[in-house]
Each structure stands twice: as C-alpha cells, then as structure tokens.
Kinemage of the C-alpha trace (Angstrom):
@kinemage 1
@onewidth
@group {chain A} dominant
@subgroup {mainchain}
@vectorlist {calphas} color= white
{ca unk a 1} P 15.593 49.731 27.826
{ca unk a 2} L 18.932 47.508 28.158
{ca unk a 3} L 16.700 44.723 29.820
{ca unk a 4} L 14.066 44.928 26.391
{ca unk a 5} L 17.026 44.857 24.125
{ca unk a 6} L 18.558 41.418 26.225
{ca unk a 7} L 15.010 39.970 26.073
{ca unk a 8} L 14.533 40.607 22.241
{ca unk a 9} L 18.028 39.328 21.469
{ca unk a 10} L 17.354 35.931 23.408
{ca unk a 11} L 13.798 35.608 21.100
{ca unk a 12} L 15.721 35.891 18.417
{ca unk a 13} L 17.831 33.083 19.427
{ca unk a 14} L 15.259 30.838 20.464
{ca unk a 15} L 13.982 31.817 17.078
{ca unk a 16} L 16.847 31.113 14.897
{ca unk a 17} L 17.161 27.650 16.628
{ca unk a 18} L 13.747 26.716 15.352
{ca unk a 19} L 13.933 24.400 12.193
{ca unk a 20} L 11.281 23.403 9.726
{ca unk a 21} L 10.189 20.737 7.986
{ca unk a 22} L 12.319 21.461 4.841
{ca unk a 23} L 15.194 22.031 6.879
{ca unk a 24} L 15.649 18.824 8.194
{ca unk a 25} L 14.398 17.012 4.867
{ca unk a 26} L 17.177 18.672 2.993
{ca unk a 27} L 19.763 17.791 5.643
{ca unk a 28} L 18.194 14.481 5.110
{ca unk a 29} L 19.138 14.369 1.665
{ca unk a 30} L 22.219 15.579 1.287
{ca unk a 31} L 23.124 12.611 4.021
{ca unk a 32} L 21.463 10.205 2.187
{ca unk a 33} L 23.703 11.514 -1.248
{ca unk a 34} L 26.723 10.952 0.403
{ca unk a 35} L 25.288 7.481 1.872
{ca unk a 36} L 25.675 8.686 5.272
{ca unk a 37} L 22.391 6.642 6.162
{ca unk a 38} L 23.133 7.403 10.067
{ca unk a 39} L 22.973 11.260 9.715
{ca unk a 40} L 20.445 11.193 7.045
{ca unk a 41} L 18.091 9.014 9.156
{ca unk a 42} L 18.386 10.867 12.124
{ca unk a 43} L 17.527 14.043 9.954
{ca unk a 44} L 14.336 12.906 8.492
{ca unk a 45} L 13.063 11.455 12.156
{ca unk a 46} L 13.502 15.218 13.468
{ca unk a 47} L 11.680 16.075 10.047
{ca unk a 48} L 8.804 13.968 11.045
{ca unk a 49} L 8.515 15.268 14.860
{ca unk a 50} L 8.157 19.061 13.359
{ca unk a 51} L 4.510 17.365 12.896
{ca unk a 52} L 3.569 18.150 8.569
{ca unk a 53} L 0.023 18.255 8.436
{ca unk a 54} L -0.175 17.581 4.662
{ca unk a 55} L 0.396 13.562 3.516
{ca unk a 56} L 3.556 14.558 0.567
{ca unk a 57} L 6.486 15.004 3.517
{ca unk a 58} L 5.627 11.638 4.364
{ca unk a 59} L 5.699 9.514 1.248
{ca unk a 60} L 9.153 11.570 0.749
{ca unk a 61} L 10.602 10.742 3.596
{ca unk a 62} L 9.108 7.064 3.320
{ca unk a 63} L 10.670 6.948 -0.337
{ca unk a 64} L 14.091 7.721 0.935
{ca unk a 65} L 14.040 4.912 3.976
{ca unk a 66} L 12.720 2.573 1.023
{ca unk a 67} L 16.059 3.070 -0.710
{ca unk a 68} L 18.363 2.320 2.330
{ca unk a 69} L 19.396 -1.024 3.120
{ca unk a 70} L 16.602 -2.412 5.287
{ca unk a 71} L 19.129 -4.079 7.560
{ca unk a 72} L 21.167 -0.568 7.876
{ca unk a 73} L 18.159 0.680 9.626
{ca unk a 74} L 16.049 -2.278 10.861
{ca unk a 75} L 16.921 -1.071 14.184
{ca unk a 76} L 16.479 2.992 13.998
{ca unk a 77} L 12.917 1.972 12.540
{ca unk a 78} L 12.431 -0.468 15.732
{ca unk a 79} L 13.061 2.496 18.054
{ca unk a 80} L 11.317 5.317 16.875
{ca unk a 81} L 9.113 6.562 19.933
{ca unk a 82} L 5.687 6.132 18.466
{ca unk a 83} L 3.998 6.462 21.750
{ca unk a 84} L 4.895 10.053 21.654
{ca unk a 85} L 4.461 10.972 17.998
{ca unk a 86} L 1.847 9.379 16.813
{ca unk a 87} L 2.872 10.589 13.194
{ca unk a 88} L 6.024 7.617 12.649
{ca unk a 89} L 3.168 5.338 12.681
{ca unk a 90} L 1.609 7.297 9.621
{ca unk a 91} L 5.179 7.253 7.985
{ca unk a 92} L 5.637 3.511 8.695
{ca unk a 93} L 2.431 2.739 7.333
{ca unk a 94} L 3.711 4.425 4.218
{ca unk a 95} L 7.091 2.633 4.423
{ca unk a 96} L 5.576 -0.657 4.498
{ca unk a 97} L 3.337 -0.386 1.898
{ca unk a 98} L 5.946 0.685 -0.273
{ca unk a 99} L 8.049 -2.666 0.786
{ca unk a 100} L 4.895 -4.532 -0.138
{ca unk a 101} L 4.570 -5.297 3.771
{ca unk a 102} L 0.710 -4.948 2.959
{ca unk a 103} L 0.086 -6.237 7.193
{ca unk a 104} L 2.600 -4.162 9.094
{ca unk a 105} L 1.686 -1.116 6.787
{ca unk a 106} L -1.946 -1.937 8.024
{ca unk a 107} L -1.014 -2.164 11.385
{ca unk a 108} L 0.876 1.404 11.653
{ca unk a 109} L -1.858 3.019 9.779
{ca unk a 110} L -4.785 1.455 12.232
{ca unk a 111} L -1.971 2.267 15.173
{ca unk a 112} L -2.500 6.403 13.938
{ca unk a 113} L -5.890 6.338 13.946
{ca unk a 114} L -6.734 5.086 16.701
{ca unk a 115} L -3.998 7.656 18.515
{ca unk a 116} L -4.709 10.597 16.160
{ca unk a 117} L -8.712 10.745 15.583
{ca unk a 118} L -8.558 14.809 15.133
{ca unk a 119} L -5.346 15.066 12.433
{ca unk a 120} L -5.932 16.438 9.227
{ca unk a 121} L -4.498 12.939 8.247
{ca unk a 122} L -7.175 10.890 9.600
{ca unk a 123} L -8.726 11.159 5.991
{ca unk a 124} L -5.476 10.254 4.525
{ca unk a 125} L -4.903 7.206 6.708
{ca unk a 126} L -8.552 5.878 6.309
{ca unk a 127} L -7.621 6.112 2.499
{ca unk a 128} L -4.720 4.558 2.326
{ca unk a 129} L -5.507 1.727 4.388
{ca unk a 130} L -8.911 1.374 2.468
{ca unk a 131} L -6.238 1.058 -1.081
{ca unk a 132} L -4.668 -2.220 1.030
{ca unk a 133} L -7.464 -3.284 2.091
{ca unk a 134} L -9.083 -3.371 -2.188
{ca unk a 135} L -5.971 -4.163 -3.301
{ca unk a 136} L -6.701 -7.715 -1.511
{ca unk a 137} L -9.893 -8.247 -2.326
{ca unk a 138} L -10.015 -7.272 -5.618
{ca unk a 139} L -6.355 -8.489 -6.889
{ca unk a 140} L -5.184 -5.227 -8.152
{ca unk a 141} L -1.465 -5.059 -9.399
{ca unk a 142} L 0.300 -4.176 -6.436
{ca unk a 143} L 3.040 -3.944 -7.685
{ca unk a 144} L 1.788 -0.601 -9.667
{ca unk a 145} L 0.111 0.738 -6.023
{ca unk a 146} L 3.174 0.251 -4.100
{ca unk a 147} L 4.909 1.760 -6.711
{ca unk a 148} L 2.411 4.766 -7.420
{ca unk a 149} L 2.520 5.447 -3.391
{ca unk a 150} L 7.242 5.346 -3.616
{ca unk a 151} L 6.909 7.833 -6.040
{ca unk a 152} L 3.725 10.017 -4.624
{ca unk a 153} L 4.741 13.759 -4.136
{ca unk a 154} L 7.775 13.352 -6.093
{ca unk a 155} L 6.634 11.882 -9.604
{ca unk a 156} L 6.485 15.137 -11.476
{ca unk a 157} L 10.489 15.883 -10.844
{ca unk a 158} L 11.220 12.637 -11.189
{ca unk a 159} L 9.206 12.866 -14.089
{ca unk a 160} L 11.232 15.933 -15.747
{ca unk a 161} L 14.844 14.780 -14.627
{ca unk a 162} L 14.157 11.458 -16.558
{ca unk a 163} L 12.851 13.114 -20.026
{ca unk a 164} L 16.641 15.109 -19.714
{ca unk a 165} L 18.414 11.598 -18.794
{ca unk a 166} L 16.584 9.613 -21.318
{ca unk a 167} L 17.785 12.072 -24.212
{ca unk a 168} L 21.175 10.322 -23.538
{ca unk a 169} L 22.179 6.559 -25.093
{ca unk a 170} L 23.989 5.745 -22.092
{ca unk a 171} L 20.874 6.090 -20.101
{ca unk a 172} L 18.164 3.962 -22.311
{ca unk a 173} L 20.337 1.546 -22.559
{ca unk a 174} L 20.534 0.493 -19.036
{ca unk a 175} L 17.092 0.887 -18.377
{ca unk a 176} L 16.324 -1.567 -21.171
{ca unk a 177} L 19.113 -3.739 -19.751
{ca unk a 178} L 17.101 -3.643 -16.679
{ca unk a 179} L 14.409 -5.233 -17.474
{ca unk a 180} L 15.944 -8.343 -17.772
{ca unk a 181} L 18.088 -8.664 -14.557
{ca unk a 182} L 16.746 -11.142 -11.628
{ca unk a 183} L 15.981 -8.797 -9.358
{ca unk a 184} L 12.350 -8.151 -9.408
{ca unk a 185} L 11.987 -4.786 -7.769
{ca unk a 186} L 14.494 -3.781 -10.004
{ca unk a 187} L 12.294 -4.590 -12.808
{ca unk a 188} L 8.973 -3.123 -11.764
{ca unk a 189} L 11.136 0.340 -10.790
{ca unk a 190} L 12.225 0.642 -14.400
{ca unk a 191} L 8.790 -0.400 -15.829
{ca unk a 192} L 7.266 2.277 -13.811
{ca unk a 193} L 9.911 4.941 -14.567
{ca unk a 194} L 8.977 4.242 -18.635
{ca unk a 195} L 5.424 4.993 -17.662
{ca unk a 196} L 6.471 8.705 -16.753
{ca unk a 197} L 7.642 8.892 -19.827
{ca unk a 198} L 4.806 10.224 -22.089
{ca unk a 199} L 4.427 9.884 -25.836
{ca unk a 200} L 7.995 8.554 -25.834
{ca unk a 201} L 8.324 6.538 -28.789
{ca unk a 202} L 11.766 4.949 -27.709
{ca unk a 203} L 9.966 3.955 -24.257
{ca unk a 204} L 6.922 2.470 -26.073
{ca unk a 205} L 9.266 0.502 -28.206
{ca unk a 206} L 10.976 -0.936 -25.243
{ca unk a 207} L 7.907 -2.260 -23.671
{ca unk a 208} L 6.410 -3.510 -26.245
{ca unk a 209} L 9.426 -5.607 -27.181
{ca unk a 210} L 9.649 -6.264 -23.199
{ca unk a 211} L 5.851 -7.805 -23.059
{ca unk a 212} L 6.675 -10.379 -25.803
{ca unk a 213} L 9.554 -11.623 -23.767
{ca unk a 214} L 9.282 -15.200 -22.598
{ca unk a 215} L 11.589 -14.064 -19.514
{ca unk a 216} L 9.285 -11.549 -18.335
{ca unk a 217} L 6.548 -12.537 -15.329
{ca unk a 218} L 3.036 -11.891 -15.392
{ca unk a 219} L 3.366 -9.241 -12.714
{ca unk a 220} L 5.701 -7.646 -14.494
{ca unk a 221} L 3.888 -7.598 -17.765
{ca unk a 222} L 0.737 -6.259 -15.898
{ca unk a 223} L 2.577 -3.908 -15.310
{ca unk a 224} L 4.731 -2.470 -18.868
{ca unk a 225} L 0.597 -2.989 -20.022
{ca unk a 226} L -0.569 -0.002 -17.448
{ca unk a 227} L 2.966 1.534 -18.123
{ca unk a 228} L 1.911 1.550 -21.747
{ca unk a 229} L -1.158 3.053 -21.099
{ca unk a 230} L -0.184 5.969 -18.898
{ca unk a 231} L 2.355 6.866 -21.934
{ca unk a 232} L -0.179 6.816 -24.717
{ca unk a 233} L 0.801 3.625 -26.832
{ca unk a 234} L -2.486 2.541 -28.761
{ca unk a 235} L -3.938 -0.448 -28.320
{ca unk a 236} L -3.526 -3.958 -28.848
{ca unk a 237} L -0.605 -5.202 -27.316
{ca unk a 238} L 0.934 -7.946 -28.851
{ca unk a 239} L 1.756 -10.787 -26.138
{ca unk a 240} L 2.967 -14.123 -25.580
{ca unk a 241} L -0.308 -15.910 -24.173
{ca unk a 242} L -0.267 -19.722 -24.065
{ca unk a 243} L 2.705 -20.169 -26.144
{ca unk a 244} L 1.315 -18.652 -28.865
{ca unk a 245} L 1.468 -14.692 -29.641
{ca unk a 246} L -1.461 -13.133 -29.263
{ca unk a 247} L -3.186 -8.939 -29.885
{ca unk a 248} L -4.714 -8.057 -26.795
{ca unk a 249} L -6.303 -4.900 -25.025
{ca unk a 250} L -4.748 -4.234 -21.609
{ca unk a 251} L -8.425 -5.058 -19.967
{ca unk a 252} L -7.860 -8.881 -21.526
{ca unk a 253} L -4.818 -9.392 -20.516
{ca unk a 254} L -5.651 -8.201 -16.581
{ca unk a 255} L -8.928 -10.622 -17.201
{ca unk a 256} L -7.286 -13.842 -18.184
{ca unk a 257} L -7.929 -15.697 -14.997
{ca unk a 258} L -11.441 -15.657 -14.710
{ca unk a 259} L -11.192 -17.578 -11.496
{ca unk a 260} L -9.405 -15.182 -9.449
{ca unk a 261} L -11.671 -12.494 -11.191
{ca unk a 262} L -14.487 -15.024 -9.591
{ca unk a 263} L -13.266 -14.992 -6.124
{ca unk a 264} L -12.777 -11.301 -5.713
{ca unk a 265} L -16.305 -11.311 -6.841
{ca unk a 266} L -17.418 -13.704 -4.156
{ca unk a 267} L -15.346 -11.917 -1.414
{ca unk a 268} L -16.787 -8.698 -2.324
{ca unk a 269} L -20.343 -9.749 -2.021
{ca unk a 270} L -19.784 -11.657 0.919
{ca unk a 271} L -18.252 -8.446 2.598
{ca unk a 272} L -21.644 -6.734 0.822
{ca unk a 273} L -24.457 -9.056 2.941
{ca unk a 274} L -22.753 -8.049 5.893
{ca unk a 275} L -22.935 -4.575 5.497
{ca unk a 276} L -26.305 -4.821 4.360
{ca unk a 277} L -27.143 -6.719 7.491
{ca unk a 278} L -25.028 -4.293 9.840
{ca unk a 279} L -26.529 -0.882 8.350
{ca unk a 280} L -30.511 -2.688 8.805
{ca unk a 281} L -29.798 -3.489 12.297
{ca unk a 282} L -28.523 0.521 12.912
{ca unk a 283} L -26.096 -0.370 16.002
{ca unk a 284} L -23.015 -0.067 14.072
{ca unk a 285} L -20.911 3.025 14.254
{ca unk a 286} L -18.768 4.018 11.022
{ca unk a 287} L -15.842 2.795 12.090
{ca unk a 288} L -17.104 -0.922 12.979
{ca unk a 289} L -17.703 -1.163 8.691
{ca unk a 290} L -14.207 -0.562 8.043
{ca unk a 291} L -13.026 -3.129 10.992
{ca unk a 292} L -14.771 -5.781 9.597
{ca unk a 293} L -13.376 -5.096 6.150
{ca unk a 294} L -10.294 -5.171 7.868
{ca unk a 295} L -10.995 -8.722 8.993
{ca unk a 296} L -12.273 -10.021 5.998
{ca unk a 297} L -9.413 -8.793 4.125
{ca unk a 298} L -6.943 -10.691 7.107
{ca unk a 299} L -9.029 -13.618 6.225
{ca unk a 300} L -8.339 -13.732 2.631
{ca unk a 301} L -4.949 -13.214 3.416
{ca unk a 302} L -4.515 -15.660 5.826
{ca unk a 303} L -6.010 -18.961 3.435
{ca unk a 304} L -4.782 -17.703 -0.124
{ca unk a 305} L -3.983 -19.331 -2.200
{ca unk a 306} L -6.147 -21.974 -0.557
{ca unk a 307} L -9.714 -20.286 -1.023
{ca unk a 308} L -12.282 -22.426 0.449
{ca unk a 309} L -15.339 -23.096 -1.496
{ca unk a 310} L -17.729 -20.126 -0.850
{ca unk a 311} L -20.915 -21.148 -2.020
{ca unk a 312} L -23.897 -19.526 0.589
{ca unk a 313} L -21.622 -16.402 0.836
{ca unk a 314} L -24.905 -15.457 3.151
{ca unk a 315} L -23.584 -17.916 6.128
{ca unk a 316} L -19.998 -16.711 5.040
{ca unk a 317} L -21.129 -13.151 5.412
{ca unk a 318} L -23.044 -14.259 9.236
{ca unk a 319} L -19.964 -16.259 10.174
{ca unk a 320} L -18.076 -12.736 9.304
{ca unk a 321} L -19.901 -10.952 11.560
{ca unk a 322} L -20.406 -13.241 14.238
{ca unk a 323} L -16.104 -13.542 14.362
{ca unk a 324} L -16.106 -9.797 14.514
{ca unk a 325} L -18.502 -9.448 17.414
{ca unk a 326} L -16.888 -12.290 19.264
{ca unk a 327} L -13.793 -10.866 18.804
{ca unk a 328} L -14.882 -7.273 19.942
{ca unk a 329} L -16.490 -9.020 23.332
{ca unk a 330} L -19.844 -8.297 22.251
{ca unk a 331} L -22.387 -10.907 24.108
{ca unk a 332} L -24.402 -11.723 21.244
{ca unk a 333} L -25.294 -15.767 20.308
{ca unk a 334} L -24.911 -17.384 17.036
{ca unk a 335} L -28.892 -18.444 17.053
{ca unk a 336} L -29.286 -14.680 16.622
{ca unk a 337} L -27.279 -14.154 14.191
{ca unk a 338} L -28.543 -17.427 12.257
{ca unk a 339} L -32.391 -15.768 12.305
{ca unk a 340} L -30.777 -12.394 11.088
{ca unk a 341} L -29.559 -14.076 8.321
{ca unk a 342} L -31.893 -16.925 7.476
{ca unk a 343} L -29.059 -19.544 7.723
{ca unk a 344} L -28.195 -22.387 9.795
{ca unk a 345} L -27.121 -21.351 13.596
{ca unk a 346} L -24.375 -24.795 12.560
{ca unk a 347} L -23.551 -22.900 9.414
{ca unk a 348} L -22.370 -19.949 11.286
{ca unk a 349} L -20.398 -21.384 14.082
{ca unk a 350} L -18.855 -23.230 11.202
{ca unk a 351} L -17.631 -20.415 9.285
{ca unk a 352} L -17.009 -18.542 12.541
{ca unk a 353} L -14.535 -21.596 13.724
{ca unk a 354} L -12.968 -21.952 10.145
{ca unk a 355} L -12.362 -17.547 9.974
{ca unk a 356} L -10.907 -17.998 13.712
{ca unk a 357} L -8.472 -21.250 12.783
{ca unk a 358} L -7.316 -19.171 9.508
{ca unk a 359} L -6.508 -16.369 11.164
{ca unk a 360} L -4.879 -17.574 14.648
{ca unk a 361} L -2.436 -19.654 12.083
{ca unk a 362} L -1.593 -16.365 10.573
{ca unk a 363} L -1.103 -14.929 13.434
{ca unk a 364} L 1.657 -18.038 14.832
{ca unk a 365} L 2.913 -18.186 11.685
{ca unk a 366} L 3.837 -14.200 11.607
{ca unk a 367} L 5.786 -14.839 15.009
C-alpha cells in the first residue's frame, strides 16, 4: 500500500510538471510586456514544441516575434531546431509573411509540408502558401494580406480594446498623427486598425481626409479604400487622381493600371495552358500543379518589374513545363513537349533558357 501511495505521488509530479500550450504563451507575454525579449522568446519556442494542432497559436506567437526587433532575435530564429519540430517551419512561414518576406515565408511553409504530410496543418499550409503564391500573380494589396494574417486569431480583442481606446481624444489623435509619419509599416498598421473600427464615424472621417492627401502612397491608399469598406463608409471616395480630385468606387481606384491588371491576366492564363496540358496527359500527381505554380510565381518574381513581352503564352506555358520537368530530372525532350503544345521545339528551349537565366539570377542575387 506504501509502495502505491509513492508511485501515485511521483505521477502526480510528473503531472504537475507538464505545461500547455497556454502556459507557455502567457509566460510569453508577460516577457514580452516587460520587453524581456530573451525570456519571452524562449517561452513561446517551448509553446510551439507542445505541438498545437489548430493554425491560431501560431499566427499569435508569429504576431508577437513580428513586434520584436528583428535584429534582437535574428539569431534565436536562426537556431531553432527545425529538423526536429517540423512545426517552427509552419510558424516561420507565418513570420515571414507577416514581414512581407513573401520567399522565405514560401520556403518554411514548402519546408513543413514536405516534413509533415499527415498534420492537421497540411491544409493550412497548402492555403497559405497558395494566398503568396495569388498574391503574386494577381497583384493583390499585400500590404492588407500581410496585415490580415499579423492580426489573424487576435482581431476580435484587438478589435474590442480599440472601440474602448478610441472613445478617448488622446488616442485618435495619434492614430491620425500616424498616418503621416515616414515610416511605412507604421502607416499601414494604423490604416488597418481604423478598419476594425465599424460604423465609426470619427474613423471614416479620418480616412477619407487621409485618401485626399498628396503625402499618402498608392499602397497606402489601397489600403484606407478596403479599410473604408470593411467599416461601412458608402461609396464614392473622393481622391486625388492625376492631379485633379476625382469620386471613385474602391473597384476603380484598385483598376487604374490596366497594364498590370493585363499582365496578371497573361500570367494567369499562361499558368492555365499548362494545367490544361498537365491534367490531359494524366501523369501528374496533385502536388506537381502546385510546384509549378510555385515556379511560375518565382518567375514573375524574379523579372518584375521587367515583364517580358508574353505574346504566345502557349510556348510560355510549354517552356513552363519543360523548366519544371528539367528541373525535377525528368528525361523528357523539348520536341515532345513542342508537339504537345503545337509550338516551335526553338520556342520552348527559348522560354525554357530565359525562365532558367531569370531565376538562377534570383537565386545569386538572394546570396
């Protein structure tokens, strides 16, 4: 009986030694409060390696790293052992994303997948990386989705805190005062905070003033027009558009440069013929449709703003594939690929050498 009593005692030890998720994360916090980044850091990494299965511990976790100094914990980031959890990668791929590090954050998040193909984040990963990936290719605001994934899991108490803070003077006035600093995150912080703020007639005042501002960038008044729109101000907006003021919708505004609207086009039809080509010849797997995304959208990245003139986007989309193939070690020859897609076997070793070039410079440029 005294040996069961010793053994149940030492479970309950073991027991009261074991430490949650929300454990650590609050440690975290408080650290991070008194700007004890050290102990706070060290907090959330034990947070992470108690494994959450759900996507919200990460983008908080990732939200508080984004608000240390980067160089305060460059090297803590640099040393996490993501060999043996798998999971940091999913949090730096987070991280960078919200730091607008659109390749790194892609490179954690392809990093998890490939190491985690049975977590119940696999679905979470695949979407995030697929928001990058559109987010290139289709020239979304990214300031809003880096900003929509710093606040993620958090917006709605953020979201009640600020309606208490913004009752007070002090408070509205530096956040109007805000908007016109030179510090560009800065900026796009506040504009999204006044977003949260719905069917606030002081906040709608401020942006609207805010939009007709000849200080204020383009991204920035992209982004007080979505602001706007999340909080319920009526349309038009009134902006300044080539020097003269001018009533717009918020789809006008986000539509004034037809010719980047006409690239994203082109890149996403070009990315369309070679799925339609890949699904026809039924040897791809799932996962070879979001690689070559993956590569198109590294492409883009690599030449912009120097687009080259995409004309037969079919020879574009056979040089695509082709580069993929080659550079997956799959013994297949460009003639083939020319007869798949009714182009020029020169055509496609042209593209293919011109995709290579693009993205080998990318890649010596990045080191």
């Amino acid at each position: 009986m005294v040996k069961n009593n010793k053994n149940l005692q030492q479970e309950k030890q073991v027991v009261s030694f074991q430490k949650d998720f929300q454990y650590y994360f609050d440690k975290g916090v408080h650290f991070f409060q008194l700007e004890d980044y050290d102990r706070s850091f060290k907090f959330f990494r034990k947070a992470v390696e108690t494994g959450p299965e759900t996507s919200s511990p990460y983008y908080k976790i990732a939200y508080f790293l984004s608000e240390m100094r980067k160089e305060k914990i460059k090297k803590e980031l640099e040393n996490l052992p993501l060999d043996e959890v798998p999971e940091f990668h999913y949090l730096l791929g987070i991280y960078y994303c919200m730091e607008a590090d659109l390749d790194s954050s892609e490179d954690h998040l392809g990093e998890y997948l490939n190491k985690k193909t049975d977590s119940n984040l696999k679905a979470e990963a695949e979407k995030l990386l697929d928001s990058i990936q559109d987010a290139v290719l289709f020239q979304s605001n990214l300031n809003f989705i880096k900003l929509s994934f710093k606040y993620a899991g958090i917006t709605d108490s953020i979201r009640e805190r600020l309606k208490i803070k913004f009752e007070s003077p002090f408070v509205r006035v530096k956040m109007r005062e805000s908007l016109y600093q030179l510090d560009d995150d800065l900026i796009a912080n506040v504009i999204f905070l006044y977003g949260l703020l719905e069917h606030n007639e002081r906040a709608e005042k401020v942006l609207r003033h805010f939009i007709k501002s000849p200080f204020a960038k383009e991204e920035h008044i992209e982004l007080a027009l979505l602001a706007l729109k999340r909080i319920g101000a009526e349309e038009p907006y009134q902006v300044k558009w080539e020097d003269k003021f001018k009533k717009v919708t918020m789809k006008e505004y986000m539509e004034r440069n037809k010719g980047l609207d006409q690239y994203s086009n082109i890149w996403k039809e070009v990315l369309q013929y070679a799925f339609e080509n890949m699904k026809e010849s039924g040897k791809y797997r799932d996962k070879s449709f979001k690689e070559i995304k993956a590569l198109w959208t590294k492409f883009i990245k690599a030449v912009y703003p120097d687009v080259p003139h995409i004309e037969n986007k079919m020879s574009w989309a056979a040089g695509l594939e082709y580069t993929f193939l080659k550079r997956k070690s799959i013994n297949v020859s460009s003639k083939h690929i020319a007869l798949i897609y009714r182009v020029p076997e020169a055509s496609v070793m042209e593209k293919y050498k011109y995709i290579t070039k693009a993205l080998e410079s990318k890649k010596e440029g990045d080191n």
